[in-house]
N, C-alpha and C positions, 0 to 999 in steps of 0.2 A: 725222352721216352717217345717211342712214336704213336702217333695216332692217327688222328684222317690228316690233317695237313700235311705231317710227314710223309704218309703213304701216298699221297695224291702229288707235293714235289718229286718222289721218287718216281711215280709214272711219266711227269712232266720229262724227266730226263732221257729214260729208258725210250720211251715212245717213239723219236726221232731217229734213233739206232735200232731199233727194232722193227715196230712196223714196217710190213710193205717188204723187209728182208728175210732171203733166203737164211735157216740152220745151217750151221757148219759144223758145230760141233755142242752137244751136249751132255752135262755131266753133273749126277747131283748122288752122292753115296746113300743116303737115307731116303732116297725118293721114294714117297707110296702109290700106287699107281701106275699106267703106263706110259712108257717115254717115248718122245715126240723124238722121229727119226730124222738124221742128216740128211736134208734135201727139203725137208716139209717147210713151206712159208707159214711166215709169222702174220697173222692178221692185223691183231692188235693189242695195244697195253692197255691196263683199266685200273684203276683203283678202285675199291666198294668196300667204302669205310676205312676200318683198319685193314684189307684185305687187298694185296695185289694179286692181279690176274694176268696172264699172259696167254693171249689166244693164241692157238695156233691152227694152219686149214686143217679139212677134216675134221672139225668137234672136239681136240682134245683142247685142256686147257689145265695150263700149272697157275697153281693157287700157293701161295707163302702169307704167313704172319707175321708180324715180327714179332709179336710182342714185347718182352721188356729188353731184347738182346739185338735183335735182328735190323741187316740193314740191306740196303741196294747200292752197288756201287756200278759206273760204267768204267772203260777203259779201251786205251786203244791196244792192240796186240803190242806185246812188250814192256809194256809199260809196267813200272811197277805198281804193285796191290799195298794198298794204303790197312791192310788187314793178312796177317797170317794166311799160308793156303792151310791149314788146317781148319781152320774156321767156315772155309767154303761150304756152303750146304746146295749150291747150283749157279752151273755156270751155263751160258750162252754165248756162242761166238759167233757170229754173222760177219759178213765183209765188213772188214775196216774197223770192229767194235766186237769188247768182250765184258757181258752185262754178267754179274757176277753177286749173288746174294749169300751174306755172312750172319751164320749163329741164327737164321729164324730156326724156332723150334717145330713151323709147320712149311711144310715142303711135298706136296700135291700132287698128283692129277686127277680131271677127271674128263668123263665126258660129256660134253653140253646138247651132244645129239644125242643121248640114248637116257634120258628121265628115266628112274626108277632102280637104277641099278649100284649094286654092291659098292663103296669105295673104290674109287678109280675107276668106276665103269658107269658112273653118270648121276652120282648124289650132287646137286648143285649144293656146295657150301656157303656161298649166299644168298638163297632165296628167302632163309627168314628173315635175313635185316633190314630194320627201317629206312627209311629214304638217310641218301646219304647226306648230311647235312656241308658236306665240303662242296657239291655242285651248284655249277654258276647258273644250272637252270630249274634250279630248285623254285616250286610252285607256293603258292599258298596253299593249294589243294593237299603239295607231301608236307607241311605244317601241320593243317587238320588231321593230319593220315598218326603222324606224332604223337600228337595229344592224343587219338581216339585210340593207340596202343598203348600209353600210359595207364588205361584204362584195363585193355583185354590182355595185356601181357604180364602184368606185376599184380603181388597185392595189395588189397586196400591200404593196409597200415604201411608200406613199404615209403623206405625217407625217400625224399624227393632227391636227394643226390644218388643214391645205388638207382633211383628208375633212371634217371640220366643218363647212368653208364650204362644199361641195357643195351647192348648194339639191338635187338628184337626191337625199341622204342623209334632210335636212333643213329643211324650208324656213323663212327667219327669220333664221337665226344670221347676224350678221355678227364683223365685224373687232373689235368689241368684245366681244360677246358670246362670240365664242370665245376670245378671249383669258381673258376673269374665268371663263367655266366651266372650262378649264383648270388656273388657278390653286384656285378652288374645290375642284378633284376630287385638288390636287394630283399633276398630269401633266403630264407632259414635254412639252410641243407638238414638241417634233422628232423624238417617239418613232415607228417605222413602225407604225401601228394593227394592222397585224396581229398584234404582240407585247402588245398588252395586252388580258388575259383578257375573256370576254365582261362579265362583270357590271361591269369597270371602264368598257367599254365603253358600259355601260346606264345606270350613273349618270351618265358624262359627257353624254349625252342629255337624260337626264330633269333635272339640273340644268341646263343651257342653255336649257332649256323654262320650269324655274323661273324662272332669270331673269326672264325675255324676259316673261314674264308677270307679273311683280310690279311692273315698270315698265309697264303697259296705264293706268293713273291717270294718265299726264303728270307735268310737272315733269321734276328731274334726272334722269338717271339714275343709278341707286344699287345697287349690287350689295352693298355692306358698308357701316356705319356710315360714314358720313362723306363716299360720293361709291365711284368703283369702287375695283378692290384694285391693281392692276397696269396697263393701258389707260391710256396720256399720263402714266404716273407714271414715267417712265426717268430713270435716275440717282439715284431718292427712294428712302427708306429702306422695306421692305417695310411694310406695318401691319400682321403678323402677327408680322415674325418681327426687322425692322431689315436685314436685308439689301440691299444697293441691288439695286433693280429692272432688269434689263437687256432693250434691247431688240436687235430683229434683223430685218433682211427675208428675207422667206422665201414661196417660195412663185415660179411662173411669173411671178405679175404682181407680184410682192417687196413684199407686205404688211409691212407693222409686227407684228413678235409681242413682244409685252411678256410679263415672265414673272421670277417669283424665282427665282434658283437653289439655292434651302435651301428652300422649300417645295414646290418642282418638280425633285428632283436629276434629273439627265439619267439615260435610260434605257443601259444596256449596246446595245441597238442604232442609237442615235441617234449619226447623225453628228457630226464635230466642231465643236466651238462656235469655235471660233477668231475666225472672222470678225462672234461678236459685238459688237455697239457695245457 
């Protein structure tokens, strides 16, 4: 499933064939927004959070999600598409390279020079999210900046793993990633954030950030020796501690939260576990 890692490898790729190149050709059927003509240069590629961005000169800029479907592929002209062309949701073709995104369900423009305007004429779609926790030049100050939206973006009672996933808090973390930082910090995912101290609040941050960045190389993902610690491991014995793994949906849109319960005991404010699997 992708998240900031994922998004941020896909930049890693795209950026080399794009940047610095002239449009040749583009084509996206469900585009919203307006489209960036044959001849315009490409500035730059970005990722911010789960979100990729494609600059291009002149202020416009196409924005994609992937959310749970969506992907980035490059290619040389010819070559075959390791994906359906019905799946295509936007293609880019520049000399010698055709960058081509499959099944996101968000596919953009806007523009970055004219703040204030309608969809596709200059609403920046990420200027709420919080620092992105996959940059290599991520401060202590965008740490502090995390924690003090933990505060002014959620509510009180809200579990410490749904503030997680707030890209507004953090941007990056997903459904895995908050899970192993969790475990990691060992904390309670069903604890209300408001009850755990600021500085517990800060490592769970800045280890999520770890993560998320130690995986920017590709390959598996690995948060511990051997593959993650807790994420798709339900009913398997902890690698910490031998305790079986439990999992539970939680959350408005009832995510998976995996999690030990000897490495993570439940907080005195956290609701009751009952209805975990």
């Amino acid at each position: 499933m992708p998240e900031g890692d994922t998004i941020h490898r896909a930049a890693g790729r795209l950026r080399p064939a794009l940047a610095g190149a002239t449009l040749r050709r583009f084509e996206a059927p469900r585009l919203q927004g307006d489209r960036p003509r044959p001849g315009t240069g490409i500035d730059d590629v970005e990722a911010v959070g789960k979100h990729l961005l494609v600059h291009f000169e002149g202020g416009l800029t196409l924005q994609t999600h992937m959310r749970m479907t969506g992907s980035w592929h490059i290619y040389r002209p010819g070559e075959r598409w390791r994906k359906p062309p019905h799946l295509m949701r936007a293609l880019l073709e520049v000399d010698g390279w055709l960058a081509v995104c499959f099944a996101a369900p968000v596919v953009r423009t806007y523009r970055r020079d004219a703040p204030g305007g309608p969809l596709g004429r200059g609403v920046d779609p990420v200027a709420h999210l919080g620092p992105d926790l996959c940059r290599d030049d991520l401060t202590p100050a965008d740490i502090d900046d995390c924690v003090a939206r933990m505060a002014s973006c959620t509510a009180p009672d809200a579990d410490v793993k749904t503030v997680l996933l707030d890209q507004r808090v953090a941007a990056g973390v997903g459904n895995v990633y908050a899970s192993e930082a969790l475990f990691a910090c060992g904390i309670d995912p069903f604890a209300p954030v408001a009850a755990l101290p600021h500085d517990v609040r800060r490592r769970l941050v800045d280890t999520a950030s770890r993560l998320l960045r130690s995986n920017l190389d590709g390959g598996a993902r690995e948060t511990v020796d051997g593959g993650l610690a807790v994420y798709g491991r339900h009913r398997q014995p902890c690698r910490r501690c031998g305790t079986t793994v439990r999992m539970r949906r939680q959350g408005s849109q009832s995510r998976s939260t995996y999690w030990c319960p000897t490495c993570q005991p439940p907080s005195p404010a956290s609701p009751n576990e009952a209805s975990a699997e």
